[in-house]
C-alpha positions, 0 to 999 in steps of 0.5 A, a space after each residue: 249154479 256150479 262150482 269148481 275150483 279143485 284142479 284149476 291149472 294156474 300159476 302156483 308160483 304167483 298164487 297161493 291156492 286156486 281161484 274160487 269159480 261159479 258157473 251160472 249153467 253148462 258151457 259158458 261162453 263168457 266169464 267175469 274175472 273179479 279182483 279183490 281189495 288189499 288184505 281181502 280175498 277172492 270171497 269178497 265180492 263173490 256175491 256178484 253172482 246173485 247180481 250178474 247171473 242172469 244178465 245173459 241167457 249164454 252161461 257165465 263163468 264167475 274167477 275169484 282169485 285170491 291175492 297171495 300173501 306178501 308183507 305190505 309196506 304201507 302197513 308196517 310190513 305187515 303180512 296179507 293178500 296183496 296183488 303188489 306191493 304199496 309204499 303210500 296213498 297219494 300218487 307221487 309215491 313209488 309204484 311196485 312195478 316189478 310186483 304189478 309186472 308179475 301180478 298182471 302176468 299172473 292175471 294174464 295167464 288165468 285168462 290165457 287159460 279160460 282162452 284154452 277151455 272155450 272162453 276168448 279173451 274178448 269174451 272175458 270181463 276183467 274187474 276189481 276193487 282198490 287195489 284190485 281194480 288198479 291191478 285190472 285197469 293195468 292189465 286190461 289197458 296196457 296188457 297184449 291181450 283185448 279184453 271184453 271190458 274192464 270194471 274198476 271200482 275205488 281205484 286208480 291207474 297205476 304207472 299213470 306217468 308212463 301210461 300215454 306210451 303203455 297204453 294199447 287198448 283205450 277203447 275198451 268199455 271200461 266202467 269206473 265208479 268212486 266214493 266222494 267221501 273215499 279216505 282210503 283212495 281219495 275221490 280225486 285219485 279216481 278222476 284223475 286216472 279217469 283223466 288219463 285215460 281220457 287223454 290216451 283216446 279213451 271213453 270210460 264211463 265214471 260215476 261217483 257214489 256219496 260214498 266212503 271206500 265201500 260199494 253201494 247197491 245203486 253201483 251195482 243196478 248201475 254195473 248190471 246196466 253196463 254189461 247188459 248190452 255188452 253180455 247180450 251184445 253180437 261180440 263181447 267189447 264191440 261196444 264204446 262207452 262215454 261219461 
């Protein structure tokens, strides 16, 4: 296993610091772009390697962004990694369109660059946790570029009034996965952007977890099961989901 993050060609004027990047073996053909939780950073889930490396014999680039650092409302203005800016926890309060904007454009531009060394937007696998994982549903289904496949975890969709006429990619295979027992993003956030979605033509596969606002091991055999045959597939995204 590789790793290089000195040197990564990003958006230092979004970003704080370059990426932290594994590379399974020499010349990946695809690559897991995983965006952290609120007040985290890109350490948090880099353990996922240990679970997704071997899932294809092509090699896999791993990208853990880090979250600049920005005051938060919902916390008091208390400065942290943030992807965006938050003003509540239930879904009739306002959105930060304008940080979520610049956000997913930050995102966009570290795929357009894995593009430009090698990597194809169809062969990149978007996914993230909370406020991470609302970051990547709005980039992966309502961005320019047609990913491989989105993984939302504990999240919700963002701008969800809006997203029947934003929407450009609802067939994507999407994984979405929720604690029951979630107080930070309640259960019933999930269903129903799981709903939204639906409702636009797409087929994401959700399945709840008796869980709080944290991941479990099943979640993870359960996200080696879904990207199996999307990894091992002929093209990367050419596969439908249901649930």
């Amino acid at each position: 296993m590789s790793r290089r993050a000195a040197g990564y060609t990003i958006n230092m004027a979004f970003f704080d610091r370059p990426p932290l990047e594994f590379c399974s073996g020499p010349r990946p053909q695809h690559a897991l772009v995983w965006l952290h939780g609120l007040g985290a950073d890109g350490h948090d889930f880099a353990d996922l390697i240990q679970s997704l490396a071997d899932l294809s014999a092509e090699s896999i680039r791993f990208i853990f962004p880090h979250a600049p650092l920005r005051p938060v409302t919902l916390n008091g203005g208390a400065v942290m990694p943030a992807w965006f800016d938050l003003f509540g926890i239930t879904p009739h309060d306002p959105q930060d369109q304008t940080g979520l904007t610049r956000a997913a454009g930050a995102i966009a531009e570290l795929i357009e660059h894995e593009h430009q060394r090698g990597i194809a937007p169809q062969k990149v696998i978007l996914g993230g946790f909370s406020q991470g994982g609302a970051l990547a549903l709005h980039v992966g289904l309502t961005g320019a570029q047609r990913l491989g496949a989105l993984v939302a975890w504990s999240t919700y969709l963002p701008l969800a009034e809006r997203f029947a006429q934003a929407c450009r990619h609802p067939r994507i295979p999407l994984f979405m996965a929720h604690g029951t027992e979630d107080t930070m993003v309640p259960f019933d956030f999930g269903t129903r952007s799981r709903d939204v979605i639906r409702a636009a033509g797409g087929h994401p596969y959700f399945k709840s977890y008796p869980i709080g606002h944290s991941v479990a091991d099943e979640e993870i055999v359960d996200l080696r099961s879904f990207l199996t045959p999307i990894l091992q597939g002929p093209v990367l995204g050419a596969r439908s989901t249901s649930g």
